[in-house]
C-alpha positions in Angstrom: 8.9 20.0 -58.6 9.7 23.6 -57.5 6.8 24.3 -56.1 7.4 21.3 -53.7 10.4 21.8 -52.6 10.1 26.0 -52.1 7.1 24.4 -49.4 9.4 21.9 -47.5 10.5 24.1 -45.7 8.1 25.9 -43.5 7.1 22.5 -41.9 10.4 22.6 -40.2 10.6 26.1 -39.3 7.4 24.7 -37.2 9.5 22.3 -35.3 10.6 24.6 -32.4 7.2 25.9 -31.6 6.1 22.6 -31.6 8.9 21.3 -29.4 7.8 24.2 -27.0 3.9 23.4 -27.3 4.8 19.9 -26.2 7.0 20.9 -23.6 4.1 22.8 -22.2 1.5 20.2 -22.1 3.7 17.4 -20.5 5.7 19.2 -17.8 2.3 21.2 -16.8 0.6 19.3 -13.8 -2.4 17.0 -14.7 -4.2 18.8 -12.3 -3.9 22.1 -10.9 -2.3 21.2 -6.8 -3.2 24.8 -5.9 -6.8 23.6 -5.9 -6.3 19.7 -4.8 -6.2 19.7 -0.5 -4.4 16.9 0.6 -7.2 14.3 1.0 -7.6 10.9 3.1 -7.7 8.2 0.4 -8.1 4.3 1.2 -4.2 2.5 0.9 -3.1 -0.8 1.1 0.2 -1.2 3.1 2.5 -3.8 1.9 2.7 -7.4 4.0 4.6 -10.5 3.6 2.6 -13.7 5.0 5.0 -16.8 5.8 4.3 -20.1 7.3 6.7 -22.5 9.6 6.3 -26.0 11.6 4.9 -24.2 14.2 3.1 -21.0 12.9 1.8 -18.5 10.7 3.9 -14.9 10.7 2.1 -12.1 9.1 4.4 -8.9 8.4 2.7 -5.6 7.6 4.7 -2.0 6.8 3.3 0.6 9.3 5.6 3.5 9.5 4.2 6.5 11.3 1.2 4.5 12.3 0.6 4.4 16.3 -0.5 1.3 17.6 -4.0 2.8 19.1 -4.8 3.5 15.1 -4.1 -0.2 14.8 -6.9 -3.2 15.1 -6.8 -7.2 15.1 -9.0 -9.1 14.4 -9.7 -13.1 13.9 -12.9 -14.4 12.8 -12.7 -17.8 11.5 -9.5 -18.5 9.5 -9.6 -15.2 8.8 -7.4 -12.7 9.9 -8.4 -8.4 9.6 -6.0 -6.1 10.1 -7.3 -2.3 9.4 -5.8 0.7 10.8 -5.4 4.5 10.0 -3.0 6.9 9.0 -3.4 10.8 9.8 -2.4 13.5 7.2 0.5 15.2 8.9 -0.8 18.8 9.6 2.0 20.4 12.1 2.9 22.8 9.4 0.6 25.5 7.6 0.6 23.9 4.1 0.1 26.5 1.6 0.4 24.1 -1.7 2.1 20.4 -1.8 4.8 20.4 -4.3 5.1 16.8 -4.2 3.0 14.5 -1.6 3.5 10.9 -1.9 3.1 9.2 1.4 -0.2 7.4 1.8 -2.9 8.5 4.6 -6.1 7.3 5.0 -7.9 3.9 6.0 -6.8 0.5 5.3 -7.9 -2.9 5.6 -5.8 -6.2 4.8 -7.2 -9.2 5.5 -5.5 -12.9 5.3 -7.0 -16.5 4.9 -5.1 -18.9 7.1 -5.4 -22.5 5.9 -5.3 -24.1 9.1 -6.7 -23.4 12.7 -4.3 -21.2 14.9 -4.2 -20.9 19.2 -6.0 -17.8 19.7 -5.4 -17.2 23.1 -1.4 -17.2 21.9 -1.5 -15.0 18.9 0.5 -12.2 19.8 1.6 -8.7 17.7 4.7 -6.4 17.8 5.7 -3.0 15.9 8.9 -2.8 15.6 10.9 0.3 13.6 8.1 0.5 11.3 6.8 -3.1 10.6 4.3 -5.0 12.6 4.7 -8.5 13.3 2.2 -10.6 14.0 2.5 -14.3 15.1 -0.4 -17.2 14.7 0.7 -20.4 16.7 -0.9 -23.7 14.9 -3.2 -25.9 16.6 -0.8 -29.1 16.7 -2.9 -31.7 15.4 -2.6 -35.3 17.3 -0.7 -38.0 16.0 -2.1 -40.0 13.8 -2.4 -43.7 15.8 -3.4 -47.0 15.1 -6.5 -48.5 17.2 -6.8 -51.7 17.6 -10.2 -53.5 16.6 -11.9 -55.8 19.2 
């Protein structure tokens, strides 16, 4: 019994240098960002896609986006909306300390249930968000015909 408690001990004299060891590992960067460049990676900004009697609104987060790096698209009932963000180079970047905002390509798309007026779709950017509007075909009323 002496023997085992004359060993206890030295495990815990360990504990500090462990602390620091793990310290190390987990507040070190995953990868070094002096060799990373900031890179164009694909993204998928976020939209919101709501229907009402008389339309179909499709909302998509575009901040920093210009409109001439925006495209529209209907084929179908589908709508494609793809568009491109630029890395902001208009400082000499030495090394990123944190980089978070997205660049790169995207492309959303949407399946509309029903038919929309194409001729009347139309698309704003406002402060950030793009708003895009899909008037529905109004269907006929339904009517009763007569048999002969």
């Amino acid at each position: 019994m002496r023997l085992l408690t004359n060993r206890l001990p030295a495990p815990l004299t360990a504990v500090p240098e462990l602390e620091r060891f793990i310290d190390r590992v987990f507040n070190a960067p995953m990868f070094p960002t002096q060799l990373l460049p900031p890179i164009e990676t694909a993204w998928l900004p976020p939209l919101d896609y709501l229907e009402t009697e008389k339309c179909f609104i499709v909302r998509l987060e575009v901040p920093g986006i210009p409109k001439e790096n925006l495209d529209i698209h209907l084929d179908g009932l589908v709508l494609m909306i793809s568009g491109h963000r630029e890395i902001v180079k208009d400082v000499e970047i030495e090394l990123f300390l944190v980089q978070e905002r997205m660049a790169g390509k995207f492309v959303r798309s949407v399946r509309l249930p029903t038919p929309v007026l194409e001729d009347k779709i139309e698309a704003v950017v406002q402060d950030g968000v793009m708003t895009i509007s899909l008037p529905k075909v109004q269907v006929a009323p339904k009517s009763r015909i007569t048999i002969k």
